[in-house]
C-alpha positions as a Markdown table, in Angstrom:
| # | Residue | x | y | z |
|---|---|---|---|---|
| 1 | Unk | 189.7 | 79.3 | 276.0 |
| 2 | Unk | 190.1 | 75.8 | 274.4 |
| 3 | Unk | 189.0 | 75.3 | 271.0 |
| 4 | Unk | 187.4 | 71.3 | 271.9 |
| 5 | Unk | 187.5 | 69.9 | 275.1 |
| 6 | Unk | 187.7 | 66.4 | 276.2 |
| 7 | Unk | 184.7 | 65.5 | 278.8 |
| 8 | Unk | 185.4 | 61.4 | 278.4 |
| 9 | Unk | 186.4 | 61.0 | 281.8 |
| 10 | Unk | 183.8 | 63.0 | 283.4 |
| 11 | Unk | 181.8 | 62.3 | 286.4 |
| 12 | Unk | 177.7 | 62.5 | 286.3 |
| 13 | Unk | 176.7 | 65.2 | 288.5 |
| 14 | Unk | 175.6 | 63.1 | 292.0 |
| 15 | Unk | 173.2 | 65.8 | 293.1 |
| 16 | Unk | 171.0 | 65.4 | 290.0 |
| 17 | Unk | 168.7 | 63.6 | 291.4 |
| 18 | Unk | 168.2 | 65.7 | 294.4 |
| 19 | Unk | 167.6 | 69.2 | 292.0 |
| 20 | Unk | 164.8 | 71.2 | 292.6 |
| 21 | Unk | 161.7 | 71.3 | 291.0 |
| 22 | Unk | 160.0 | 74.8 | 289.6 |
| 23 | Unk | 156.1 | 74.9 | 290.0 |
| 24 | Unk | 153.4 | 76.9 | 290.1 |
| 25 | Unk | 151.2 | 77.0 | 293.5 |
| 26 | Unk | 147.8 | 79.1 | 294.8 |
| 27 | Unk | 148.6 | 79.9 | 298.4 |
| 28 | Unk | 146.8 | 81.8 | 300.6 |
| 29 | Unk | 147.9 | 85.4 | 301.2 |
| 30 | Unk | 147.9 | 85.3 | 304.7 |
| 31 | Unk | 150.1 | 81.8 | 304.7 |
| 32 | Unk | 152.8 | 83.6 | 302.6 |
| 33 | Unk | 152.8 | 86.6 | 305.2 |
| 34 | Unk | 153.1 | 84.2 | 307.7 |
| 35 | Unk | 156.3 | 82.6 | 306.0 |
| 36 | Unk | 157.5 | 85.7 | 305.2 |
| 37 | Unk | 158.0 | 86.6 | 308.5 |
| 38 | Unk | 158.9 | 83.8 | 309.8 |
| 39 | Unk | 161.8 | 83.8 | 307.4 |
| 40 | Unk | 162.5 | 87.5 | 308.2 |
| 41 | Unk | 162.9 | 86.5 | 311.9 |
| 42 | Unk | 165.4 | 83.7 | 311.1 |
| 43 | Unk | 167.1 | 85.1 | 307.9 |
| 44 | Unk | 166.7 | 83.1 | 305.3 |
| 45 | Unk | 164.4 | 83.4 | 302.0 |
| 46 | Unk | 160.5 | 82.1 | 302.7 |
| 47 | Unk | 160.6 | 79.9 | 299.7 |
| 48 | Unk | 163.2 | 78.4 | 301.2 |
| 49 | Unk | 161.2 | 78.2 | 304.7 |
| 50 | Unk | 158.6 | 76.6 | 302.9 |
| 51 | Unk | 160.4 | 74.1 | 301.4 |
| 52 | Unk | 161.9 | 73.2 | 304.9 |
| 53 | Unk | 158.6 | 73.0 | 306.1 |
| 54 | Unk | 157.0 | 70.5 | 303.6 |
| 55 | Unk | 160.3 | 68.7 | 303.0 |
| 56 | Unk | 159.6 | 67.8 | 306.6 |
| 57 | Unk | 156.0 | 66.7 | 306.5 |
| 58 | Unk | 157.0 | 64.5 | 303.8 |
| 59 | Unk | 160.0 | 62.9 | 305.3 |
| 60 | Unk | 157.6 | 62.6 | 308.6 |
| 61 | Unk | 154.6 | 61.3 | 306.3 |
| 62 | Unk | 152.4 | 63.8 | 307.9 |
| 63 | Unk | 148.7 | 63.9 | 307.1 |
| 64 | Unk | 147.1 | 67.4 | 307.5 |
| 65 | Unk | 143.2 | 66.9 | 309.2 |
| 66 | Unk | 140.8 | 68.1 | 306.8 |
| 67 | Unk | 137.4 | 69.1 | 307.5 |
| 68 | Unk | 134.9 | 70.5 | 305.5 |
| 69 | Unk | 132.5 | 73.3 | 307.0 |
């Protein structure tokens, strides 16, 4: 391993901008299950299904209907 090393021509990192965020959320038990096994089904991590799914509503800037009982 080099002692110094020279980073003056480096390249910014393209995909910064697009990094992920880390939060905190309350979601509803059953809606987890039901990512859960969505994601089972199709193989992939439900954190990741979820993202899918609301990466999607915002790219579609859908509005969920909200009424109050």
């Amino acid at each position: 391993m080099k002692e110094e090393y020279d980073f003056s021509n480096a390249k910014k990192n393209p995909y910064a901008g697009r990094l992920k965020r880390q939060i905190t959320i309350n979601l509803d038990a059953d809606a987890v299950e039901y990512f859960k096994s969505l994601a089972e089904q199709h193989g992939i991590p439900y954190q990741t299904l979820i993202n899918l799914y609301l990466s999607d509503c915002a790219k579609n800037k859908k509005v969920p209907s909200i009424t109050w009982s």
